[in-house]
C-alpha positions as CSV (number, residue, x, y, z in Angstrom):
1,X,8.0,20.3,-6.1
2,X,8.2,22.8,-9.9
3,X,11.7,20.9,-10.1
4,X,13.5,21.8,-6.7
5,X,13.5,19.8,-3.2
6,X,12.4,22.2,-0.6
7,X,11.2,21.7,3.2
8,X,8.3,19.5,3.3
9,X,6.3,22.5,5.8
10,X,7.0,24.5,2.4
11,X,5.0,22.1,0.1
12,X,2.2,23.9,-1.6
13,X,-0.3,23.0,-4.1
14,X,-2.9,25.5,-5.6
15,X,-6.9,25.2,-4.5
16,X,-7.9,24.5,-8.2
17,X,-5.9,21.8,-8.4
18,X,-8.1,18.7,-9.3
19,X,-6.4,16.1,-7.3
20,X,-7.6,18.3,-4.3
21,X,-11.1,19.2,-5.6
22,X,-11.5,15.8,-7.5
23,X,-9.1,13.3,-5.9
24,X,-7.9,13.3,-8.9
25,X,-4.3,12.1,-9.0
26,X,-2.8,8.2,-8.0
27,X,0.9,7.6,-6.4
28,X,2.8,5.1,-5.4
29,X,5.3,4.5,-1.8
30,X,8.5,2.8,-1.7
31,X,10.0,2.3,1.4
32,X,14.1,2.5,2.0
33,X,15.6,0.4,4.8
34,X,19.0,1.0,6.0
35,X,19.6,3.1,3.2
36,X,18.1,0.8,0.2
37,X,14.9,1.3,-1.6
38,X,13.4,-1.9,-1.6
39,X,11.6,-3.2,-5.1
40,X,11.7,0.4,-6.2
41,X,11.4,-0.6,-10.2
42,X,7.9,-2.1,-9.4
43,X,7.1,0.4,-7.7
44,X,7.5,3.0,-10.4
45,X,6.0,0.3,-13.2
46,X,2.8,0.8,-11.1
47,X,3.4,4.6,-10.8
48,X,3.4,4.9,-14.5
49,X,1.0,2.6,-15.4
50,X,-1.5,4.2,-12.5
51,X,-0.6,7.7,-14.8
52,X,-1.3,5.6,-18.0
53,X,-4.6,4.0,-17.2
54,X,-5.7,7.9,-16.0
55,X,-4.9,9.4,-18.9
56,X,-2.1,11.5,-17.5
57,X,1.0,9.6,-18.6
58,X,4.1,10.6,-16.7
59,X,6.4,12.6,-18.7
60,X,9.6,11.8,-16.1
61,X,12.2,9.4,-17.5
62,X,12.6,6.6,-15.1
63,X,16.0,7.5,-14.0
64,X,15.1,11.0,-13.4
65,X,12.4,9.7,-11.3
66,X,15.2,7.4,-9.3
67,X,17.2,10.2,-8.6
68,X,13.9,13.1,-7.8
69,X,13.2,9.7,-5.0
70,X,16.4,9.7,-4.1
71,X,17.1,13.1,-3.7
72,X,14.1,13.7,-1.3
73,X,15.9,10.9,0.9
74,X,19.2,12.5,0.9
75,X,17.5,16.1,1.7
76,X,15.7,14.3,4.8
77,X,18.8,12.7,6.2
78,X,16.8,9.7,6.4
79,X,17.8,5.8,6.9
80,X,14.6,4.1,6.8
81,X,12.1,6.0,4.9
82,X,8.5,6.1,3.6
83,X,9.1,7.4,-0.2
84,X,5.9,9.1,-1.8
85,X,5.9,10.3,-5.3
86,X,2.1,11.7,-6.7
87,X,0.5,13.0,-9.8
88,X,-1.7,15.2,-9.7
89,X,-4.5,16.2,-12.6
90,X,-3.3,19.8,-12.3
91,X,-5.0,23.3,-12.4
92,X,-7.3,23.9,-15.7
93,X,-7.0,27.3,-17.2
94,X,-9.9,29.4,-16.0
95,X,-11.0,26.2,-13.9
96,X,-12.5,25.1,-17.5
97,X,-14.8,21.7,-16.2
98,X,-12.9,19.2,-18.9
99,X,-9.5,17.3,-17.3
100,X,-8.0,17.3,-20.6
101,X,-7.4,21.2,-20.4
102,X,-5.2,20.4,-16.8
103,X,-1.5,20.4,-16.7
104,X,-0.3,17.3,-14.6
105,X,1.6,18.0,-11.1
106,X,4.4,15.7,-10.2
107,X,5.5,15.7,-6.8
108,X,7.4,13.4,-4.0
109,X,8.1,13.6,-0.5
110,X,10.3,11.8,2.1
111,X,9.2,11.0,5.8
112,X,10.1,8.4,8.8
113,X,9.0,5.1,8.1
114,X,5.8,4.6,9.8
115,X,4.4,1.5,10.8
116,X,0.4,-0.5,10.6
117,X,1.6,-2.4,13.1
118,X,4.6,-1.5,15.5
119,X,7.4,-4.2,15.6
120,X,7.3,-4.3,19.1
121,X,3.4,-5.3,18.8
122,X,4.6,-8.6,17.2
123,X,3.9,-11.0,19.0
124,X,0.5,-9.7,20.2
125,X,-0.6,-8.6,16.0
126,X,-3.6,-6.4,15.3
127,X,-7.0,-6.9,16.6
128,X,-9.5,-5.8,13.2
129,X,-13.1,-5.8,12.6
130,X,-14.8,-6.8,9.8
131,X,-16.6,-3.7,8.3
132,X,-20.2,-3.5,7.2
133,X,-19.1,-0.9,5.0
134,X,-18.0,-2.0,1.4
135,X,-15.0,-1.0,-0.6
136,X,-15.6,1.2,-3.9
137,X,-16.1,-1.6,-6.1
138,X,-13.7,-1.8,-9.4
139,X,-16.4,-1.4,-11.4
140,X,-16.2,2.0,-10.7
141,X,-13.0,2.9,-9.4
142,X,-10.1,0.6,-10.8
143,X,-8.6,-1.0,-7.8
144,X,-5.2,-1.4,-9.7
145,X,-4.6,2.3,-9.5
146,X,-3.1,3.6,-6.6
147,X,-5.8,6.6,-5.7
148,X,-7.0,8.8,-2.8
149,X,-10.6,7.7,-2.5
150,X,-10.6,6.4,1.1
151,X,-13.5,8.1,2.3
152,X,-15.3,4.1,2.6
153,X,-12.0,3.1,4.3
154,X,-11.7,6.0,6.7
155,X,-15.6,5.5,7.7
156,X,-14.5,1.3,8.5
157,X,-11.7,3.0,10.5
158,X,-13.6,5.4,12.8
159,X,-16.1,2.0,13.0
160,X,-12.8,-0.3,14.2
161,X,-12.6,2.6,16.6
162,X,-15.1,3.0,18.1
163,X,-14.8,-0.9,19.4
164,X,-11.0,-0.2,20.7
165,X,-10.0,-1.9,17.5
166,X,-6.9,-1.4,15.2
167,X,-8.1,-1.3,11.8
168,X,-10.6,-2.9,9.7
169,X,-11.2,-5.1,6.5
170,X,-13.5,-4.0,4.1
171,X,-15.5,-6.1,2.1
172,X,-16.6,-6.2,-2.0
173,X,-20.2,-5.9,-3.3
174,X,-20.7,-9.6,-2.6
175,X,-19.6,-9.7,0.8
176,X,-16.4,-11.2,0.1
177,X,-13.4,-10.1,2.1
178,X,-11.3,-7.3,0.2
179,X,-8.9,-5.4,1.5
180,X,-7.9,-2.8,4.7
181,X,-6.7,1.0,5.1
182,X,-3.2,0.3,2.8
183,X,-3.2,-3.3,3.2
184,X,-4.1,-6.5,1.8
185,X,-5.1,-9.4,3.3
186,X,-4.1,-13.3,2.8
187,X,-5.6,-15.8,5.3
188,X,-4.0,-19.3,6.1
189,X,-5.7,-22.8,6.2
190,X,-5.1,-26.4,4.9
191,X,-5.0,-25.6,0.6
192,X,-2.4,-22.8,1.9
193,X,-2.2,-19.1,0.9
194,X,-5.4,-17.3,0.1
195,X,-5.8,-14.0,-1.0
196,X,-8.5,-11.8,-2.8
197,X,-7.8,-12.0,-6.6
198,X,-9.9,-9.4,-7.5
199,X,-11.4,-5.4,-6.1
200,X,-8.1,-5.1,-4.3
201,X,-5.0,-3.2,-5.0
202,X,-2.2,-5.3,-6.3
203,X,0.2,-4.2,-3.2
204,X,4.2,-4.5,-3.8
205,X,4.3,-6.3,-0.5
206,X,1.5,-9.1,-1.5
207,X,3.6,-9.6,-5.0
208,X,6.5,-10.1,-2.5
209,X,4.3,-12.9,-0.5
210,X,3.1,-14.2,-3.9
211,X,7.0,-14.7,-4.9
212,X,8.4,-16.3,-1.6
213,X,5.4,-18.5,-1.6
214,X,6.6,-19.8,-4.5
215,X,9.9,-19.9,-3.6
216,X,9.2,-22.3,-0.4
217,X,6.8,-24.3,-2.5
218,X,3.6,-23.2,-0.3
219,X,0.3,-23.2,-2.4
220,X,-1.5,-20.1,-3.1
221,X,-4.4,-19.5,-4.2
222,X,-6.0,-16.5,-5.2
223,X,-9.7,-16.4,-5.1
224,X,-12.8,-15.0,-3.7
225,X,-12.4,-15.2,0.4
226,X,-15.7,-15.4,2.4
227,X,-16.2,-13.9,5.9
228,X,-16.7,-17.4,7.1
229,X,-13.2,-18.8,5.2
230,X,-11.7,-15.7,7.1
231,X,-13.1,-16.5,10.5
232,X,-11.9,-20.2,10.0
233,X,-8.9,-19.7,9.3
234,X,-5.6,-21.2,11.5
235,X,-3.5,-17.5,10.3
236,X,-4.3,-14.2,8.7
237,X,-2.1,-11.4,8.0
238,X,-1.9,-8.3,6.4
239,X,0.7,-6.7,4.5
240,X,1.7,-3.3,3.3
241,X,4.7,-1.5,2.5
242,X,4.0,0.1,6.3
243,X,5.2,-2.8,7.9
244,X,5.9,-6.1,5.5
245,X,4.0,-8.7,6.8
246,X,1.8,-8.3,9.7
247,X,-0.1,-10.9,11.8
248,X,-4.1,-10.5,12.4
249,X,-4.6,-12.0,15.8
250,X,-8.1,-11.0,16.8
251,X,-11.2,-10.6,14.2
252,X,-14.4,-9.2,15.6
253,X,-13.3,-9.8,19.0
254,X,-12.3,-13.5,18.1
255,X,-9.1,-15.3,18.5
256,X,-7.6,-16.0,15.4
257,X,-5.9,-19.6,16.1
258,X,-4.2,-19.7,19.5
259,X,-3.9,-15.7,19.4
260,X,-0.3,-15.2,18.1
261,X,1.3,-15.5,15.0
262,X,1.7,-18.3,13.6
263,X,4.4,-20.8,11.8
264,X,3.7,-19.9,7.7
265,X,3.1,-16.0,9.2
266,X,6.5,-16.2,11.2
267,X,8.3,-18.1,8.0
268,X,6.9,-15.2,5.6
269,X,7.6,-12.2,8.3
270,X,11.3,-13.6,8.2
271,X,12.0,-14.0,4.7
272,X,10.3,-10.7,3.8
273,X,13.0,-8.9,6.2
274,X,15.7,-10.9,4.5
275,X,15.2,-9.9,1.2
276,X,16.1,-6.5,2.8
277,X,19.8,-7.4,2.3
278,X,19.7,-8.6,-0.9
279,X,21.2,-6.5,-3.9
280,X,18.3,-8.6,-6.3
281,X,16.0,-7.1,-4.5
282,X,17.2,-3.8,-3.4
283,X,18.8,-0.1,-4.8
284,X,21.0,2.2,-2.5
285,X,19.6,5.5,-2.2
286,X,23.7,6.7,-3.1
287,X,24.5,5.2,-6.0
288,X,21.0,6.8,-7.3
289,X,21.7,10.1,-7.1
């Protein structure tokens, strides 16, 4: 934070600032794995372009950024790492009312990985609900930006709660399936890959999905997904830079296929890992700074 790392129990931002009295800021996470980012150039393209489309370009050179991410990695001693970097709208002089008087806040933070689902929970997946509560449509909020207004996905949670749940899927204005608490969603059945192509976040993680689909030749198809295409289908997973690919097991207290994960889910889950190891795919956090 103001151009120096410091402890993260030290981080401060002032009242006034409008990303705390307006949500008013997007970011972007990258995650580092045995010391390499992973995909850390898209990452930052949808950084900056989530600063572009809000009128509050980012003014740090892309390298500098690398090396600011990198830095807070080194500082935290970390391996594997959840990677956060945020801009804020800023503090307006005299709290004037018009965002074009604020001066943007950058900041970024490094913390353990964390986990949707715990790799030990594998096998058994997550157990979601589908929410009656609908997901701030784009029309209003553009879902391609990275932003802070989780208030409709924070009420599904506390719903997936209260039925001994572990998360939930939101759905769109029309009732279609969109998207969870940080994840999306792709669902599995005899066309192949389906995924919401529209009021969702465009997630790192589902680009990754998108590309290895390709690569093994497995149809996708990215299109409106009903509650009843959902409840058909043989696999569903979710996936998020918190965890890669993760299997849905159990919808609304339904068995999803035999109750495990299953082959394409598995085939996916593997790959994704793989691509952990690969230099076209990866940065080390070293040679950044």
């Amino acid at each position: 934070m103001n151009g120096e790392f410091i402890d993260i129990s030290e981080a401060r931002i002032p009242i006034l600032d409008w990303g705390f009295l307006r949500s008013d800021a997007t970011y972007d996470v990258v995650h580092v794995w045995k010391g390499q980012f992973f995909r850390l150039d898209e990452h930052i393209d949808r950084f900056f372009e989530s600063t572009k489309r809000l009128r509050m370009p980012c003014s740090i050179e892309r390298d500098e950024l690398k090396k600011i991410l990198a830095g807070c990695v080194k500082h935290s001693g970390l391996k594997d790492a959840y990677v956060e970097m945020i801009q804020t709208r800023g503090v307006s002089k005299n709290f004037q009312r018009d965002p074009r008087k604020a001066n943007p806040r950058f900041m970024a933070f490094a913390v353990p990985f964390g986990w949707i689902l715990n790799p030990n929970n594998f096998e058994k997946g997550l157990d979601v609900i589908v929410s009656r509560i609908r997901r701030i449509p784009p029309g209003s909020i553009d879902s391609r930006i990275k932003n802070y207004h989780w208030l409709d996905l924070v009420s599904g949670m506390y719903e997936a709660y209260d039925s001994n749940s572990d998360s939930v899927i939101l759905v769109d204005e029309k009732n279609n399936i969109s998207e969870g608490p940080g994840f999306n969603i792709f669902c599995v059945d005899e066309s192949g890959l389906n995924t919401p192509n529209k009021g969702v976040l465009e997630g790192v993680t589902r680009q990754t999905v998108l590309d290895l689909a390709e690569e093994i030749k497995l149809p996708v198809n990215l299109r409106s997904v009903s509650i009843n295409m959902l409840n058909d289908s043989k696999e569903v997973f979710a996936t998020s830079t918190a965890g890669g690919i993760m299997p849905i097991t159990k919808i609304n207290n339904k068995l999803v296929g035999d109750g495990t994960p299953g082959p394409v889910t598995r085939q996916i889950h593997k790959s994704y890992w793989e691509l952990h190891i690969n230099s076209k795919w990866t940065q080390s956090v070293i040679e950044l700074i």
